[in-house]
C-alpha positions in Angstrom: -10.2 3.1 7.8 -9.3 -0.6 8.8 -13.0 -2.4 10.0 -12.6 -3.6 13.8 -12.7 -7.2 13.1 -9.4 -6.8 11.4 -8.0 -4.6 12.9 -5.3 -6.5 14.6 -4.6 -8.6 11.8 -1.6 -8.6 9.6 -1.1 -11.3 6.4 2.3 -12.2 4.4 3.0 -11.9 0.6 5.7 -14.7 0.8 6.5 -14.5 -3.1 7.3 -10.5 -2.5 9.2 -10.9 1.2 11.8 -13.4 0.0 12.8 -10.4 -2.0 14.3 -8.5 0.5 17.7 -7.3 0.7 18.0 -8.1 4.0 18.9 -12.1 4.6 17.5 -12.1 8.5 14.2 -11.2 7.7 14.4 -13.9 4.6 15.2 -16.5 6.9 12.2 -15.4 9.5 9.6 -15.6 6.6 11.4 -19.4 6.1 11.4 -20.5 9.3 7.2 -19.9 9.3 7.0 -21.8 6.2 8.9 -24.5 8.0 6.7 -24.5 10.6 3.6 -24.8 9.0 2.0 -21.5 9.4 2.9 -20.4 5.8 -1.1 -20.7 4.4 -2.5 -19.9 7.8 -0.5 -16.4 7.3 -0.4 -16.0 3.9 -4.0 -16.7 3.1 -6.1 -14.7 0.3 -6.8 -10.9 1.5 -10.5 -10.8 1.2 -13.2 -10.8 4.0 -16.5 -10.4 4.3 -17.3 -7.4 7.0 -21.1 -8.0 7.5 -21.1 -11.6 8.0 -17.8 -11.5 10.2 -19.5 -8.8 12.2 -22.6 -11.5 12.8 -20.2 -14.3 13.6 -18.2 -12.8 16.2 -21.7 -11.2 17.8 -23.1 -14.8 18.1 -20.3 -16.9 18.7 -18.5 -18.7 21.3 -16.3 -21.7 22.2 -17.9 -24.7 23.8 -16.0 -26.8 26.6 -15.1 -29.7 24.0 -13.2 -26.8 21.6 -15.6 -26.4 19.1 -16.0 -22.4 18.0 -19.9 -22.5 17.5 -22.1 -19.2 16.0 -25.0 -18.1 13.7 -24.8 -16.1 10.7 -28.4 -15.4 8.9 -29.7 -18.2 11.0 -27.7 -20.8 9.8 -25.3 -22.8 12.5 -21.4 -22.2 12.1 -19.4 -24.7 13.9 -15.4 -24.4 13.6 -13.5 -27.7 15.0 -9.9 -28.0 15.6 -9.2 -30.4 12.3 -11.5 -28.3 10.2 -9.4 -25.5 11.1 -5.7 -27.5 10.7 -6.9 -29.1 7.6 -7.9 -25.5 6.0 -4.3 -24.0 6.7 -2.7 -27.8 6.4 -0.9 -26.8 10.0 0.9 -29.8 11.5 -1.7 -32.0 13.9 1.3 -33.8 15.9 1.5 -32.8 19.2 -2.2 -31.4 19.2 -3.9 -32.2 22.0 -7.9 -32.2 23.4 -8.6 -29.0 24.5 -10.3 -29.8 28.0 -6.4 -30.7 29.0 -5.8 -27.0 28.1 -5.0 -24.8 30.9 -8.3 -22.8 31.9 -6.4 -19.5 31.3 -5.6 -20.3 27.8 -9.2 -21.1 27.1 -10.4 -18.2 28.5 -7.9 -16.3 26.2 -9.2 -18.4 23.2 -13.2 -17.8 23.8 -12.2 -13.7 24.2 -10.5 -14.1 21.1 -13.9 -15.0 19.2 -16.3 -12.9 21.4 -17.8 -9.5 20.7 -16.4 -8.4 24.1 -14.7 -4.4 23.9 -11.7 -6.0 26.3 -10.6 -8.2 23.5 -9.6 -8.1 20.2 -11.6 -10.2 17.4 -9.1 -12.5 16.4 -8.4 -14.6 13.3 -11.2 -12.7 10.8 -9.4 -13.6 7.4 -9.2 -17.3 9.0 -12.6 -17.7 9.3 -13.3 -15.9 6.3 -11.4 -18.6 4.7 -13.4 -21.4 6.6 -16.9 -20.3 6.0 -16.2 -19.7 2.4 -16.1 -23.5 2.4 -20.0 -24.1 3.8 -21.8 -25.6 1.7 -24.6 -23.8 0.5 -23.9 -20.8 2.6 -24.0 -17.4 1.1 -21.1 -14.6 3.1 -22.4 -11.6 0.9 -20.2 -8.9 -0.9 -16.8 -8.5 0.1 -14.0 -6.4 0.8 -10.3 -5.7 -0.4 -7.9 -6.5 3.1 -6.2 -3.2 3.5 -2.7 -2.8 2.0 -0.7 -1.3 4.7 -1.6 -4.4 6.6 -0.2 -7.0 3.9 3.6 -7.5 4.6 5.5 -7.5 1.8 8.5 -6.0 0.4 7.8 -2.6 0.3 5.8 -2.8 3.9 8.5 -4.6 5.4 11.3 -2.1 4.4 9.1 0.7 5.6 8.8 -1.0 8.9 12.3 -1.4 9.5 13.1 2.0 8.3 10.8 3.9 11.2 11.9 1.4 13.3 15.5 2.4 12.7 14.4 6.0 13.0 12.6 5.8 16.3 15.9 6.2 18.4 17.5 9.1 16.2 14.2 10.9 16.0 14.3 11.2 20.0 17.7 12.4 20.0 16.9 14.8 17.8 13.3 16.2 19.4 15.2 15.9 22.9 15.6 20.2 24.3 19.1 21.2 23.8 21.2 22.5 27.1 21.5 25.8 27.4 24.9 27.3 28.0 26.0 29.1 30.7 27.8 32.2 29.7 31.2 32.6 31.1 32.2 35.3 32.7 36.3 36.5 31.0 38.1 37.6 34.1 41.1 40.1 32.9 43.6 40.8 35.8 43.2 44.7 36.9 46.9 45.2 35.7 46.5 44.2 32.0 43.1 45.7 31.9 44.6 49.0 32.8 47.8 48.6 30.2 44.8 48.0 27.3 42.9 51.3 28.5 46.1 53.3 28.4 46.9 52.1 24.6 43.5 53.0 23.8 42.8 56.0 25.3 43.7 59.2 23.3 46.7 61.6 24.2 45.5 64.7 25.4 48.7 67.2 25.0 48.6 70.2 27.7 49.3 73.6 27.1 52.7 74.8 27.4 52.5 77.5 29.7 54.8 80.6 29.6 57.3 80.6 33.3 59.0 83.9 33.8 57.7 87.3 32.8 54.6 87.9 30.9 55.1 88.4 27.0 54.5 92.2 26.8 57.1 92.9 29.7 59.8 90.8 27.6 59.4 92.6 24.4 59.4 96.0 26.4 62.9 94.6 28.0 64.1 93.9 24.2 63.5 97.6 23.1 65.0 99.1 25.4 67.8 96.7 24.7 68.0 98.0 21.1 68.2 101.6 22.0 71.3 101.3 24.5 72.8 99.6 21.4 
């Protein structure tokens, strides 16, 4: 399981993404690279869970934009060059930060305080950063998960649940029932079907006239007058 103070954090394996079949996700991962953010993203995937865990509890972001903390006792102060020279992110257009609107600097200290409403932002950054105190000893170190490295295999599985969302609820969604309908057969034709079905019942002749001893009597006597 991901630590907390990373677990918002995702990082970019540039030499694996520009792999991918798929040329508009190629020229997304270009366009960062273009803008500068291509070290800032794809930095090394190893940070140090103890010392990250100490910096956030301690730290916060004084009026003059300068992220200040304690780790072990020793003062940690993060400046904006320090951090644009690290990630060599473009300076022009950067600006003081007391011109900063207050919301965005409220935003920016929640993002390194050990609040519960906020996430702790920027952890393999800083990793990064205080791996380059002098003197200044971060302890042991962990592996950045997988899963949370984009590269080409990530990516495609991504896109591929991502494509699957829609079709998935389709398929989970409770089918209509049918309403059985009722097959109305005219009285006429109904009746015509029972009488081709129905069996013949053949009546008994029965004998009209005199009964069968009286006519062999009547033949006898025939015989004799013969």
């Amino acid at each position: 399981m991901a630590s907390s103070v990373i677990s918002n954090s995702h990082h970019i394996d540039f030499k694996s993404v520009f792999r991918l079949d798929d040329a508009g996700m190629v020229q997304m991962f270009e366009t960062l690279i273009t803008t500068g953010l291509k070290e800032f993203l794809g930095c090394p995937a190893v940070f140090y869970e103890d010392a990250l865990t100490e910096f956030f509890a301690n730290s916060s972001v004084r009026e003059d934009g300068m992220v200040v903390s304690t780790i072990g006792g020793t003062a940690i102060e993060i400046s904006q060059e320090m951090l644009a020279a690290a990630f060599a992110l473009p300076t022009e257009g950067l600006i003081d930060l007391t011109d900063v609107p207050k919301n965005f600097v409220f935003y920016a200290r929640s993002l390194f305080s050990d609040s519960k409403e906020q996430a702790k932002g920027y952890a393999i950054q800083i990793c990064v950063l205080l791996r380059n105190v002098p003197g200044f000893e971060l302890g042991e170190s962990k592996s950045f998960p997988v899963p949370r490295i984009l590269n080409e295999n990530t990516v495609h599985r991504f896109v591929s649940v991502n494509e699957n969302v829609g079709i998935k609820e389709v398929a989970d969604a409770p089918r209509a029932r049918r309403t059985p309908v009722k097959k109305t057969v005219s009285r006429k034709r109904q009746a015509a079907g029972e009488a081709e079905v129905a069996p013949v019942i053949k009546k008994k002749r029965s004998t009209k006239g005199k009964p069968v001893a009286a006519i062999q009597i009547s033949l006898d006597k025939q015989v004799e007058d013969m």
